[in-house]
PDB file of N, CA, C and O in Angstrom:
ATOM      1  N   UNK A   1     -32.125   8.808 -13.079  1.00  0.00           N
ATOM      2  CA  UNK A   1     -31.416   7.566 -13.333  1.00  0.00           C
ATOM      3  C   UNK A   1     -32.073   6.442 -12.551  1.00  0.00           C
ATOM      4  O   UNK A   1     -32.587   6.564 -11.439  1.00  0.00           O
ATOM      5  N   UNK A   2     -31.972   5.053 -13.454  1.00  0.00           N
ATOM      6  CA  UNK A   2     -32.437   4.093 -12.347  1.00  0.00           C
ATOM      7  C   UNK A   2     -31.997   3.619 -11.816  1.00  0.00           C
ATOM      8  O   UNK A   2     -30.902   4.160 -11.974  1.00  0.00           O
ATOM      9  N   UNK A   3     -31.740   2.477 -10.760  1.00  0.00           N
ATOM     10  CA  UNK A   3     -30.735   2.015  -9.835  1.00  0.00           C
ATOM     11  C   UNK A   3     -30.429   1.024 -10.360  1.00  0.00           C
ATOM     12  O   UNK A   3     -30.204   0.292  -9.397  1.00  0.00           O
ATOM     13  N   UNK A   4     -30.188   0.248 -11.556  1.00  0.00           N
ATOM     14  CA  UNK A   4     -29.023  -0.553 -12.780  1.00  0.00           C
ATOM     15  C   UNK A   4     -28.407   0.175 -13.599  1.00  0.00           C
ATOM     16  O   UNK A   4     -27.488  -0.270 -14.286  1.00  0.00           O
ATOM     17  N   UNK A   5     -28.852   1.519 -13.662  1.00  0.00           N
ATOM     18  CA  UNK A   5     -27.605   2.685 -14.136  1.00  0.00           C
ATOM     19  C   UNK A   5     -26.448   2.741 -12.874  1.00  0.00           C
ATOM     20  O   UNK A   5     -25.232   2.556 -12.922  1.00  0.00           O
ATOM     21  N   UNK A   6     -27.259   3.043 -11.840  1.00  0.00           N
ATOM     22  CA  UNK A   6     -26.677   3.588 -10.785  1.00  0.00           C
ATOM     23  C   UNK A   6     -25.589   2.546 -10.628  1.00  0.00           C
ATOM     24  O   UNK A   6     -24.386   2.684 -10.854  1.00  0.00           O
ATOM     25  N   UNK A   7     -26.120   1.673 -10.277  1.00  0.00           N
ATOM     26  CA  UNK A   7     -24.677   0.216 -10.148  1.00  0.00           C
ATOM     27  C   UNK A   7     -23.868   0.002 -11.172  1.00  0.00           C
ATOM     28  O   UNK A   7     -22.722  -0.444 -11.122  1.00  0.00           O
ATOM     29  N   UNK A   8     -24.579   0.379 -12.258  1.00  0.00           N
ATOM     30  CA  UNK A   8     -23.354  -0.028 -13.610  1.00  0.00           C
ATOM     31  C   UNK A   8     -22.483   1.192 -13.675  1.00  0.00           C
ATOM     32  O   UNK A   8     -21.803   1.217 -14.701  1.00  0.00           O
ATOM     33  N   UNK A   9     -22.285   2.379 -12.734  1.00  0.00           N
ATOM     34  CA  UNK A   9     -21.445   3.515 -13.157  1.00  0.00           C
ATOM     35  C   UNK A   9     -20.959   3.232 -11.761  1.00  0.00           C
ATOM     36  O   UNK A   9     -19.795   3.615 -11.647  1.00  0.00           O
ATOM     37  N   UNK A  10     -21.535   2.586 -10.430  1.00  0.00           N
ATOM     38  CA  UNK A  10     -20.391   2.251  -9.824  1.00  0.00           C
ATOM     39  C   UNK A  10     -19.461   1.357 -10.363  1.00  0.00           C
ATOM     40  O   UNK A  10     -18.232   1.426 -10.394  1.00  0.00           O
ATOM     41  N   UNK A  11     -20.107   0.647 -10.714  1.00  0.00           N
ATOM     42  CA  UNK A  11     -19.334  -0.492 -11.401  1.00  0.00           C
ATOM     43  C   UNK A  11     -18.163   0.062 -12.151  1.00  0.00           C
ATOM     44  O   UNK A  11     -17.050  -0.094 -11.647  1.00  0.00           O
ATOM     45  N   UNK A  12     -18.259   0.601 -13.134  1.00  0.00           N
ATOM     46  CA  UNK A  12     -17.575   0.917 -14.485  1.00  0.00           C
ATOM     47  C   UNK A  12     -16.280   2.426 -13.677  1.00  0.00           C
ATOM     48  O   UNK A  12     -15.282   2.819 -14.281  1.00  0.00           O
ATOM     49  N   UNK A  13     -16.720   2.954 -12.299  1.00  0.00           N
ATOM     50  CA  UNK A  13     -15.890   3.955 -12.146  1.00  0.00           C
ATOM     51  C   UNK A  13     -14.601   3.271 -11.703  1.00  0.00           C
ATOM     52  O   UNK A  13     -13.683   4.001 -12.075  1.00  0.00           O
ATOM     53  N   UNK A  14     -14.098   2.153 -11.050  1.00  0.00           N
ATOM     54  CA  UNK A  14     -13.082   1.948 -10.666  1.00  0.00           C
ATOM     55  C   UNK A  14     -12.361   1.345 -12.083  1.00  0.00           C
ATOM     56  O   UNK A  14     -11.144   1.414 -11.910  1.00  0.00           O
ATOM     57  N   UNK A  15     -12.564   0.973 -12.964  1.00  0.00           N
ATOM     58  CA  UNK A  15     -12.468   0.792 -14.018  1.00  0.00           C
ATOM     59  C   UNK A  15     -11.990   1.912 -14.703  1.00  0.00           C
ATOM     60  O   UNK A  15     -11.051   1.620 -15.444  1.00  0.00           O
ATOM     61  N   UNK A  16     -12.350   3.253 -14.718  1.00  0.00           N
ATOM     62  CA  UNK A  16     -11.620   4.382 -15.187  1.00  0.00           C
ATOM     63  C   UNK A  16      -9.990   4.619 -14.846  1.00  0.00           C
ATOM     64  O   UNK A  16      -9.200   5.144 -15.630  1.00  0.00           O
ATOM     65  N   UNK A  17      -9.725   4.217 -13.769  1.00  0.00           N
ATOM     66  CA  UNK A  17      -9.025   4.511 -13.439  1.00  0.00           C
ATOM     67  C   UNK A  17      -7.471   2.957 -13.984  1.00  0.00           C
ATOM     68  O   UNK A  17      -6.249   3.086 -13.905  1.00  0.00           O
ATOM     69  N   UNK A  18      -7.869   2.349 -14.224  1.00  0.00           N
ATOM     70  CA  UNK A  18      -7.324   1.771 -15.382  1.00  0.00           C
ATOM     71  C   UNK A  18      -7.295   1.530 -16.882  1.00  0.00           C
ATOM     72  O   UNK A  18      -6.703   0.660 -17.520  1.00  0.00           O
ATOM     73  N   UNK A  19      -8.098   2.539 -17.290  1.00  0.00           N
ATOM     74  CA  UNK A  19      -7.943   2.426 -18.551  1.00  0.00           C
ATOM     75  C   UNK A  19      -7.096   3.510 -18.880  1.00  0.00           C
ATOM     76  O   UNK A  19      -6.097   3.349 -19.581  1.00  0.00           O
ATOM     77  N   UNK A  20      -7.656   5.320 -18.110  1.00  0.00           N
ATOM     78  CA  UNK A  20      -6.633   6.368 -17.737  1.00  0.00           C
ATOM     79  C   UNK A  20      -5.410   6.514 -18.024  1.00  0.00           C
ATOM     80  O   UNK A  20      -4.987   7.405 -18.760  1.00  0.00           O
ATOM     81  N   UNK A  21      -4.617   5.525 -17.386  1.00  0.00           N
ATOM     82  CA  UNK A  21      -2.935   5.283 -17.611  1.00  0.00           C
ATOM     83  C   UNK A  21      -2.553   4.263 -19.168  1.00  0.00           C
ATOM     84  O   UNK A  21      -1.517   4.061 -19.802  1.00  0.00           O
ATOM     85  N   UNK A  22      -3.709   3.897 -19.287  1.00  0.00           N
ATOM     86  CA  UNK A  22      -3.667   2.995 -20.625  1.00  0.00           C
ATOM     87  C   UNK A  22      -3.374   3.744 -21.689  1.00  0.00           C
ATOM     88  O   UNK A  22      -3.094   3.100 -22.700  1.00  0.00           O
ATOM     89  N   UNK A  23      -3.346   5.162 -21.792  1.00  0.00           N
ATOM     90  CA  UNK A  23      -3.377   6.305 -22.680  1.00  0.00           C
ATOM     91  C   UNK A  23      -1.967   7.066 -22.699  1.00  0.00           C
ATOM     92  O   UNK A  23      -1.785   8.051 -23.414  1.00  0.00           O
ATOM     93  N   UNK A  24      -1.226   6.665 -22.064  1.00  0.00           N
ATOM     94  CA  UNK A  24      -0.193   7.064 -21.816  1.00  0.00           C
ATOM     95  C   UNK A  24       0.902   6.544 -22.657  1.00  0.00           C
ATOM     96  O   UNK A  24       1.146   5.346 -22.796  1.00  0.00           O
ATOM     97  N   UNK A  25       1.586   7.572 -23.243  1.00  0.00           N
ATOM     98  CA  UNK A  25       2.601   7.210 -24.538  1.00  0.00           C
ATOM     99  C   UNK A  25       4.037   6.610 -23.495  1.00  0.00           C
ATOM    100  O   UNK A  25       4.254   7.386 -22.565  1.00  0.00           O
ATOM    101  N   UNK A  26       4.778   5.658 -23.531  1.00  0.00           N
ATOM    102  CA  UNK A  26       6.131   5.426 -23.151  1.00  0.00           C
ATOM    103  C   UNK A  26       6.946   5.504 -23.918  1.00  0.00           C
ATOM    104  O   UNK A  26       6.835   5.145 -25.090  1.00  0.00           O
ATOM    105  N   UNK A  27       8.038   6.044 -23.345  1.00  0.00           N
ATOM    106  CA  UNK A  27       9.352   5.992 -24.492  1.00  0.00           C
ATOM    107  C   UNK A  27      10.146   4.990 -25.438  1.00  0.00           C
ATOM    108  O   UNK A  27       9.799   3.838 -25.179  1.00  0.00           O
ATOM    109  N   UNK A  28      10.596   5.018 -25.917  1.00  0.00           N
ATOM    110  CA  UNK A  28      11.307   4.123 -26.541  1.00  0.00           C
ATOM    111  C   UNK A  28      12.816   3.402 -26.090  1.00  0.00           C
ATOM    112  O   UNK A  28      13.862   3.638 -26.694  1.00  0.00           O
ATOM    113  N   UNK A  29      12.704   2.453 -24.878  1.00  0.00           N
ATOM    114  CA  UNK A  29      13.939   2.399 -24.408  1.00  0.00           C
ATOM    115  C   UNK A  29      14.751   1.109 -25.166  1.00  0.00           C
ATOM    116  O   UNK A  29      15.587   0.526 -24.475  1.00  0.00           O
ATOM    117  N   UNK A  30      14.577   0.733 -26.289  1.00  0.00           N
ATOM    118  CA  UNK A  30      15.651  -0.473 -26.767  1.00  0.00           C
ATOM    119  C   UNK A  30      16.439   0.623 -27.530  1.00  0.00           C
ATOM    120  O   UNK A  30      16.106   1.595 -28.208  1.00  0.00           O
ATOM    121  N   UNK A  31      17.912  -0.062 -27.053  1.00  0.00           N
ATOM    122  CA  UNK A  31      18.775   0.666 -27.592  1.00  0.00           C
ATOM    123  C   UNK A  31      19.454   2.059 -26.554  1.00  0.00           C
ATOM    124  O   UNK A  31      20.211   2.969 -26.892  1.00  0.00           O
ATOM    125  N   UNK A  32      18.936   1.812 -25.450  1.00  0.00           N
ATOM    126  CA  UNK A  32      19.342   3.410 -24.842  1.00  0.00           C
ATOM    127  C   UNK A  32      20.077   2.998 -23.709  1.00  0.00           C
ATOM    128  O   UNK A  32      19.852   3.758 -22.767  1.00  0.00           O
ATOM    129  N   UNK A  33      20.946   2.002 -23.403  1.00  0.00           N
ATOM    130  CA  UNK A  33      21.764   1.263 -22.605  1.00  0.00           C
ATOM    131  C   UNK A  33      23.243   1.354 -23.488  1.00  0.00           C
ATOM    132  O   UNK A  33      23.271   0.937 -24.646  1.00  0.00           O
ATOM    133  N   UNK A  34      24.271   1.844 -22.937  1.00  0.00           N
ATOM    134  CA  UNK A  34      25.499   1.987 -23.897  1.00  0.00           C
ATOM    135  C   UNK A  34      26.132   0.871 -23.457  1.00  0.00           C
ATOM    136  O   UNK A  34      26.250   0.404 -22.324  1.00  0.00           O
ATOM    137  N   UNK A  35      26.556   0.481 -24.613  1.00  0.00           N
ATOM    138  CA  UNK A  35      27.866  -1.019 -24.618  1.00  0.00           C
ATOM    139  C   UNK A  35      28.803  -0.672 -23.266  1.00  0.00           C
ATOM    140  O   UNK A  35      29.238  -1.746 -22.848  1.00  0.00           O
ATOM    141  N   UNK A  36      29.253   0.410 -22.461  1.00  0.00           N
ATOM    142  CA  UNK A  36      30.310   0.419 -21.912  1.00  0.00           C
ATOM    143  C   UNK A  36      29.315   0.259 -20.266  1.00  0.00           C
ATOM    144  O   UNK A  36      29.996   0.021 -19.268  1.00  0.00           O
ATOM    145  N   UNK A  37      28.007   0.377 -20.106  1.00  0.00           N
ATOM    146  CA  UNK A  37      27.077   0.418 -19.041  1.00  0.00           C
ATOM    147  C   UNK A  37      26.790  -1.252 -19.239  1.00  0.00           C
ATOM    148  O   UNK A  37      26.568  -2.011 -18.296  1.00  0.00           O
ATOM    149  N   UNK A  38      26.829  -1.544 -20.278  1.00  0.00           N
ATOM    150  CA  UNK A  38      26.467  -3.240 -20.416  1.00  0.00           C
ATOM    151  C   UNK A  38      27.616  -3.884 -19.964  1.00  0.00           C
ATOM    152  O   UNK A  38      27.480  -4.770 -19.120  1.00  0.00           O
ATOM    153  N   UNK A  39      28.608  -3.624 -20.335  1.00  0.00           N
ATOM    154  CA  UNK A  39      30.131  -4.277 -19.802  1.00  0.00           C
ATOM    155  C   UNK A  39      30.447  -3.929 -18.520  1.00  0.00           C
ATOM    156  O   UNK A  39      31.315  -4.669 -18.057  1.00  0.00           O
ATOM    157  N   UNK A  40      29.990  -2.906 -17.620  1.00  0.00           N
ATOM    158  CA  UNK A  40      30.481  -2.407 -16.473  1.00  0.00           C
ATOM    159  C   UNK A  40      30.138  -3.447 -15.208  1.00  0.00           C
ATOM    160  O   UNK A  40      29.078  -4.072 -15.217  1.00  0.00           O
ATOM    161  N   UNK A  41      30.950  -3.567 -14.291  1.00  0.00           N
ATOM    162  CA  UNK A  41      31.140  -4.626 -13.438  1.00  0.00           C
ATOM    163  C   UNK A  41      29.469  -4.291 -12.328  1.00  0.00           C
ATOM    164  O   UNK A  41      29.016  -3.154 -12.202  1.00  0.00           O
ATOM    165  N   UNK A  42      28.872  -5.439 -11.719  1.00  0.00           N
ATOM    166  CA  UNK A  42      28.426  -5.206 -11.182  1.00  0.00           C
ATOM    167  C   UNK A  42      28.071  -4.357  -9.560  1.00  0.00           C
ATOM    168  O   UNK A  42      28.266  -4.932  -8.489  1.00  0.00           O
ATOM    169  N   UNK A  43      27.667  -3.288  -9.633  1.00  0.00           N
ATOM    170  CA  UNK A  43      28.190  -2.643  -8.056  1.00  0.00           C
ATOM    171  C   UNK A  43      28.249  -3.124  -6.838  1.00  0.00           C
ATOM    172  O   UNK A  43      27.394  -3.959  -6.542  1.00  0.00           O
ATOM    173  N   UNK A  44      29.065  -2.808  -6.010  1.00  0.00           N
ATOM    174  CA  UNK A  44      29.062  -3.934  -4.703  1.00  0.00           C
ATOM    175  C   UNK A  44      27.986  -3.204  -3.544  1.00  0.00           C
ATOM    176  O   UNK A  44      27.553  -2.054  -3.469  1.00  0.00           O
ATOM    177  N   UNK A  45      27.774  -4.400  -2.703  1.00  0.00           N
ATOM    178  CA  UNK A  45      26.499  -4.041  -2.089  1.00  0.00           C
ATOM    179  C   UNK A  45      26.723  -3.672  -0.789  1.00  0.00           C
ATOM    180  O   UNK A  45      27.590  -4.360  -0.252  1.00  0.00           O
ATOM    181  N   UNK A  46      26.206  -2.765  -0.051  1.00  0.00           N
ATOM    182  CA  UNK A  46      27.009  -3.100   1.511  1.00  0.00           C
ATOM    183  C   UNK A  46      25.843  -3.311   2.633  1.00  0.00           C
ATOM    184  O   UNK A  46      24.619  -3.213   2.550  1.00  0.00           O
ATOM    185  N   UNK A  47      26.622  -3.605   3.603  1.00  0.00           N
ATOM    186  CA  UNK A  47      25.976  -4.292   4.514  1.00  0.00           C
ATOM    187  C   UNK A  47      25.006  -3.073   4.925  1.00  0.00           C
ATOM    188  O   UNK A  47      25.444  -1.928   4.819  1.00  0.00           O
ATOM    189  N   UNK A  48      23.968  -3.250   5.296  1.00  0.00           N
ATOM    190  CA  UNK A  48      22.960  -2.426   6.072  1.00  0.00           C
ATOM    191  C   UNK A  48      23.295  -2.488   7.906  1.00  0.00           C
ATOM    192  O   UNK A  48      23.294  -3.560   8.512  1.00  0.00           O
ATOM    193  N   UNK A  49      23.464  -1.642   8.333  1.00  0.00           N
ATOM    194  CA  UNK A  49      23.741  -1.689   9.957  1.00  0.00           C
ATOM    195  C   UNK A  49      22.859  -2.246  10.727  1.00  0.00           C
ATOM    196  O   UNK A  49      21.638  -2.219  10.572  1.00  0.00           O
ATOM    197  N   UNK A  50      23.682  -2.949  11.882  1.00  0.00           N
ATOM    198  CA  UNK A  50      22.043  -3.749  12.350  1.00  0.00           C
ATOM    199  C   UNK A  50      21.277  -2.914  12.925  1.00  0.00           C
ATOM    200  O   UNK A  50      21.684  -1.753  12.972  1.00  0.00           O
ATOM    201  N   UNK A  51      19.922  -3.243  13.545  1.00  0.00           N
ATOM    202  CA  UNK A  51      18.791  -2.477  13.714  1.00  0.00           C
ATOM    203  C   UNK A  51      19.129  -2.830  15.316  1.00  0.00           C
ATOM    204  O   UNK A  51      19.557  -3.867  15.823  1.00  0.00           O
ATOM    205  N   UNK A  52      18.694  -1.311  16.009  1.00  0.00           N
ATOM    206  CA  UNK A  52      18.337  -0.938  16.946  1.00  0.00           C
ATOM    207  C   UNK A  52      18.142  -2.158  18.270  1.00  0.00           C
ATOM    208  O   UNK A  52      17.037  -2.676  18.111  1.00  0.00           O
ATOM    209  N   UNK A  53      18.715  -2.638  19.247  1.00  0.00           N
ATOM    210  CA  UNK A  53      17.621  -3.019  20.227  1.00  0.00           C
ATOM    211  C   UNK A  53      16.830  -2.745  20.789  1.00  0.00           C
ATOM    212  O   UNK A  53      16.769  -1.547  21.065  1.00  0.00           O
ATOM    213  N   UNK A  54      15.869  -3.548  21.246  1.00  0.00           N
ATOM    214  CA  UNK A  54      13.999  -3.492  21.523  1.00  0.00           C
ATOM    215  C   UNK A  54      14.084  -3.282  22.998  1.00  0.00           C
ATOM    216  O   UNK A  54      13.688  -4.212  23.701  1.00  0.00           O
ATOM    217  N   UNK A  55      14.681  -1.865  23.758  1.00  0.00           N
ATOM    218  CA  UNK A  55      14.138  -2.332  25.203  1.00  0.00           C
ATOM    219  C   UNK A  55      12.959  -3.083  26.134  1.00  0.00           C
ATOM    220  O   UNK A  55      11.886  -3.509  25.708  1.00  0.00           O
ATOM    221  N   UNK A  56      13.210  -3.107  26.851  1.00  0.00           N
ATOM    222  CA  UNK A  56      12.028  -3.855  27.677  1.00  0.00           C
ATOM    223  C   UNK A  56      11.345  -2.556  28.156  1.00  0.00           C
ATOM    224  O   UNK A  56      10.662  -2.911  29.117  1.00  0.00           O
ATOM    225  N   UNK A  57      11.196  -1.302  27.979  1.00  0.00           N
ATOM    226  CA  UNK A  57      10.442  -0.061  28.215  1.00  0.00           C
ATOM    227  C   UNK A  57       9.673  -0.442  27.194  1.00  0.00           C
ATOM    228  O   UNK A  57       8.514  -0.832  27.337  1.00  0.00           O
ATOM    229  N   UNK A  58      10.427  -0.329  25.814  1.00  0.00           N
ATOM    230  CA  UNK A  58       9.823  -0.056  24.567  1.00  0.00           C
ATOM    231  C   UNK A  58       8.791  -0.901  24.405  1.00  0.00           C
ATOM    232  O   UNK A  58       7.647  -0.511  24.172  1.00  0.00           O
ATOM    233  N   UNK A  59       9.124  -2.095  24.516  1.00  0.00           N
ATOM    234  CA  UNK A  59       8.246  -3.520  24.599  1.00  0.00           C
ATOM    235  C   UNK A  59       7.089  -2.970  25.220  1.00  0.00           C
ATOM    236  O   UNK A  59       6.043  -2.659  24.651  1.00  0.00           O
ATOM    237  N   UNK A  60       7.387  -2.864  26.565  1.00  0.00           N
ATOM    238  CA  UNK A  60       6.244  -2.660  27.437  1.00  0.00           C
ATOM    239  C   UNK A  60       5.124  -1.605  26.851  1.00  0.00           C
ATOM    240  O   UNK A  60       3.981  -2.029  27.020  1.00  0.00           O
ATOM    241  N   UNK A  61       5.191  -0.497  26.286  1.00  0.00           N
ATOM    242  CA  UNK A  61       4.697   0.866  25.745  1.00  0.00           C
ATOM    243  C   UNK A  61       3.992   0.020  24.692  1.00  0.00           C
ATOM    244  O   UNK A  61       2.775   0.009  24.508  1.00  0.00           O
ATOM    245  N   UNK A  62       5.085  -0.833  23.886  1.00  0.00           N
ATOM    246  CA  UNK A  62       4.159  -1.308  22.634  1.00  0.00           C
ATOM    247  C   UNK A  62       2.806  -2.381  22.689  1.00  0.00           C
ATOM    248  O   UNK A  62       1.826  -2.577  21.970  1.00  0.00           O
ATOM    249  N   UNK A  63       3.406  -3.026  24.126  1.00  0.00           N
ATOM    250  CA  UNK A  63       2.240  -4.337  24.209  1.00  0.00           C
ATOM    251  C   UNK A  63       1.040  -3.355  25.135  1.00  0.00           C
ATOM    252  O   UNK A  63      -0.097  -3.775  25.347  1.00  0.00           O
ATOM    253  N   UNK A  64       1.591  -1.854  25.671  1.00  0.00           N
ATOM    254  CA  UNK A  64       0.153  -1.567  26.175  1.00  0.00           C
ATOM    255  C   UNK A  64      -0.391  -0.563  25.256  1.00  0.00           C
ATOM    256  O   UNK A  64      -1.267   0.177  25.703  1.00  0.00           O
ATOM    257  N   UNK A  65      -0.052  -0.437  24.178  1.00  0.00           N
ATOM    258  CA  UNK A  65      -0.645   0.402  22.952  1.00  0.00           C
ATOM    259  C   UNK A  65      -1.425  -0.864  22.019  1.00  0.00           C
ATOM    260  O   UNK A  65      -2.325  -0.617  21.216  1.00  0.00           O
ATOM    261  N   UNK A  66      -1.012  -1.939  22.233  1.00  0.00           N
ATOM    262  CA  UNK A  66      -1.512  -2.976  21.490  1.00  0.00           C
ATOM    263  C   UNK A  66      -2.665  -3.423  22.325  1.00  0.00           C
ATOM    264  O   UNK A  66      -3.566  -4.072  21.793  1.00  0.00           O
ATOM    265  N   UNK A  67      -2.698  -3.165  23.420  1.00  0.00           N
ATOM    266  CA  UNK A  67      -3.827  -3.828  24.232  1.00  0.00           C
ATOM    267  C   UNK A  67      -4.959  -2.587  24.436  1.00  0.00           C
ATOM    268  O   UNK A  67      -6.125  -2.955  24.575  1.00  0.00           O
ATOM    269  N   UNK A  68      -4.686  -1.192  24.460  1.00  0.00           N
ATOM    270  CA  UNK A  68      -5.106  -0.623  24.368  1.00  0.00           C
ATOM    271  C   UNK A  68      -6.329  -0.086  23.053  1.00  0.00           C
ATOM    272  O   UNK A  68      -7.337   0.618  23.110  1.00  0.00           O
ATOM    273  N   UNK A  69      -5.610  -0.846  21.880  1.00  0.00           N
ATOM    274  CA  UNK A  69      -6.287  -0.876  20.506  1.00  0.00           C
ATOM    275  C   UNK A  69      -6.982  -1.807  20.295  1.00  0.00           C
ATOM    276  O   UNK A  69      -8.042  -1.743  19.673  1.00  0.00           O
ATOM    277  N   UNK A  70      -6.441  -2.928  20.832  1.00  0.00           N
ATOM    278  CA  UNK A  70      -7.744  -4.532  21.009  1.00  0.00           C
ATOM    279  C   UNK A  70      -8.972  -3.861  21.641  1.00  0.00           C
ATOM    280  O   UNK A  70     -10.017  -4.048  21.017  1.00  0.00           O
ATOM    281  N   UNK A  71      -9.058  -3.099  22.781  1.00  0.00           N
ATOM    282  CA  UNK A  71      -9.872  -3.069  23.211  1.00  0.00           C
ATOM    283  C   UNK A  71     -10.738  -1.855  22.915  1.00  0.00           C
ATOM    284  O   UNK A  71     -11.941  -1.842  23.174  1.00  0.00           O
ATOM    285  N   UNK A  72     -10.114  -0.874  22.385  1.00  0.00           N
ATOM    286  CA  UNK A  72     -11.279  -0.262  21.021  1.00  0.00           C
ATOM    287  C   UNK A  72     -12.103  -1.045  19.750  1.00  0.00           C
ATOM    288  O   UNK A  72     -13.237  -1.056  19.272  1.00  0.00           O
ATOM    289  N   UNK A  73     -10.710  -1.727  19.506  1.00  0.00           N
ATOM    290  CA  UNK A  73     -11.351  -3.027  18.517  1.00  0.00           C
ATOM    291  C   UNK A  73     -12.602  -3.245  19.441  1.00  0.00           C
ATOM    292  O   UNK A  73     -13.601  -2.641  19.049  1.00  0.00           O
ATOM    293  N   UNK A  74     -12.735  -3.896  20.452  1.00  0.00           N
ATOM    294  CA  UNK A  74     -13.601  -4.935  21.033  1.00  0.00           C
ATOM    295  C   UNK A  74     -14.920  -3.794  21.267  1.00  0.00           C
ATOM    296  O   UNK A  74     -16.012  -4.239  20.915  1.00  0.00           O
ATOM    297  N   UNK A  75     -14.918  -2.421  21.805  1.00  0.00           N
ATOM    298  CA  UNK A  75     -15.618  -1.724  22.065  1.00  0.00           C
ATOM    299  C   UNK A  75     -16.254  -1.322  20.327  1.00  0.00           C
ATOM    300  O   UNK A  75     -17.465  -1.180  20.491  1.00  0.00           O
ATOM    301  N   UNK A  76     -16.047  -1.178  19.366  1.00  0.00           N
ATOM    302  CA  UNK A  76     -16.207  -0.870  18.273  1.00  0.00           C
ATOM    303  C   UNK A  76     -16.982  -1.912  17.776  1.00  0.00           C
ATOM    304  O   UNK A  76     -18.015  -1.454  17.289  1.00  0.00           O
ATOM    305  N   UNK A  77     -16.909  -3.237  17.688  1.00  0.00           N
ATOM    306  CA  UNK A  77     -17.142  -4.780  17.412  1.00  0.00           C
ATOM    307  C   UNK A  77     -18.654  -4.717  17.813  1.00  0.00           C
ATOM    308  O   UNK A  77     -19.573  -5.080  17.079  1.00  0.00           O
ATOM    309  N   UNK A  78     -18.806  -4.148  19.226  1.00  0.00           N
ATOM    310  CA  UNK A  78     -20.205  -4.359  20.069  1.00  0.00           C
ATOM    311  C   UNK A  78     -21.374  -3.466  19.454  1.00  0.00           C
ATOM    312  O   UNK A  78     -22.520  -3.915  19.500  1.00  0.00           O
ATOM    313  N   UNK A  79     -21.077  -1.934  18.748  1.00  0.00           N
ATOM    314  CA  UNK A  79     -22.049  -1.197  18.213  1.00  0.00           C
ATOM    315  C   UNK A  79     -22.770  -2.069  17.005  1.00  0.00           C
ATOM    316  O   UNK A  79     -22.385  -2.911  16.193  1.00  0.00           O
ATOM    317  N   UNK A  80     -24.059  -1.398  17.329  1.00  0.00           N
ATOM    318  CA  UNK A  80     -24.653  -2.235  16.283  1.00  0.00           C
ATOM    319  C   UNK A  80     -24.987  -0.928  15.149  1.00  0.00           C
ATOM    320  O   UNK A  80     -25.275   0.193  15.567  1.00  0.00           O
ATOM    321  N   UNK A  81     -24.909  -1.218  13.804  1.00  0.00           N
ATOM    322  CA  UNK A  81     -24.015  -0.502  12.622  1.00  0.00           C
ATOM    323  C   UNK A  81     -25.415  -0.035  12.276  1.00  0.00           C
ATOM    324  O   UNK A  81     -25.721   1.119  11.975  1.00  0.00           O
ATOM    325  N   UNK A  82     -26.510  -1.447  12.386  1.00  0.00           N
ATOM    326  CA  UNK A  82     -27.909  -0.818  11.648  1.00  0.00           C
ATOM    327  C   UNK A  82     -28.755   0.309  12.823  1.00  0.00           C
ATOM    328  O   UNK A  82     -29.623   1.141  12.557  1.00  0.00           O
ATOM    329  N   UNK A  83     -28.381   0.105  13.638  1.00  0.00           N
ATOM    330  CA  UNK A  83     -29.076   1.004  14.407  1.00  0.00           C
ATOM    331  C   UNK A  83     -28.535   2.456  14.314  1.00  0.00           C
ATOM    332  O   UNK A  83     -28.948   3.297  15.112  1.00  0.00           O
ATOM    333  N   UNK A  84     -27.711   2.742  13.455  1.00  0.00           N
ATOM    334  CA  UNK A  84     -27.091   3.989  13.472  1.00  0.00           C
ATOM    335  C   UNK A  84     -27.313   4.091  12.386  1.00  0.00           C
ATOM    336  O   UNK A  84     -26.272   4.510  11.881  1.00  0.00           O
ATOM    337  N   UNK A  85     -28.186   3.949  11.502  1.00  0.00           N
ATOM    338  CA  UNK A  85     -28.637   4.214  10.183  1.00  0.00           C
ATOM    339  C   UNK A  85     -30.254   4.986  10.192  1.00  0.00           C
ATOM    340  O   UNK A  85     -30.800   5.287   9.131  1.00  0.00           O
TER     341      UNK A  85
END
């Protein structure tokens, strides 16, 4: 193969994967809602419980897991990518 095949089948593979589901038969849903589900009152919603408080431990753990990952970030940032090729 030559390498404008090669790119045009990268090209064209993410593309498979939408045409794939394009093949797919769906049902027939007009009509499959009953008059007494159409008339029925809307359901009531309820409150969600509030969320948790954020100790000041927790905080602390999270801002040194966050500082801890910046600075992989930063150590990661410095390799140079072509030299490892």
């Amino acid at each position: 193969m030559t390498t404008g095949m090669l790119a045009i089948m990268r090209l064209l593979w993410p593309l498979s994967f939408l045409l794939i589901p394009a093949c797919a038969t769906f049902p027939a849903l007009d009509g499959t809602i009953s008059d007494a589900a159409r008339q029925a009152p809307y359901p009531t919603l309820t409150e969600l419980p509030p969320f948790p408080a954020i100790t000041a431990s927790e905080d602390a753990a999270l801002e040194a897991r966050i500082d801890a990952l910046q600075a992989r970030a930063d150590q990661l940032r410095q390799i140079d990518i072509g030299a490892l090729q």
